[in-house]
Steps between C-alpha positions, in 0.01 A plus 500: 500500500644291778357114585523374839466124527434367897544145617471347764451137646500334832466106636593349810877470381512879488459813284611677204395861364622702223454835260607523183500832296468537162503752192389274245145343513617186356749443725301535802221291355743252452618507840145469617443196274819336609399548891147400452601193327774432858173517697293306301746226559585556817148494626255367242156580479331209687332573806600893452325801470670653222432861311647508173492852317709663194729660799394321815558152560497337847423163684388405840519187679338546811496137643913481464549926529616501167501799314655722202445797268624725264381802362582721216493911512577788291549860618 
């Protein structure tokens, strides 16, 4: 099985977007922990719409156009 992990994250300084790709689960979940974690900080949660699922994770913050995800996919 293959693992796809998608990121992606843009602010007013600019924008950054990556895949991954993955044979071993772990890894990948790993590399979607380790990016979630970079958002989290970057961003926060106050003031932010934020969906937080086993392999989706993004946050939005409208009022400064804030915004990041990544996402985690096997084939």
């Amino acid at each position: 099985m293959q693992y796809r992990v998608i990121f992606e994250f843009q602010s007013e300084d600019g924008a950054m977007s990556d895949v991954y790709n993955y044979r071993d689960e772990q890894q990948a979940r790993d590399k979607f922990d380790e990016l979630r974690d970079e958002i989290m900080g970057a961003i926060g949660r106050a003031q932010c719409e934020v969906i937080d699922e086993p392999t989706h994770y993004s946050v939005i913050n409208r009022s400064e156009g804030i915004y990041g995800y990544v996402r985690l996919l096997a084939d």
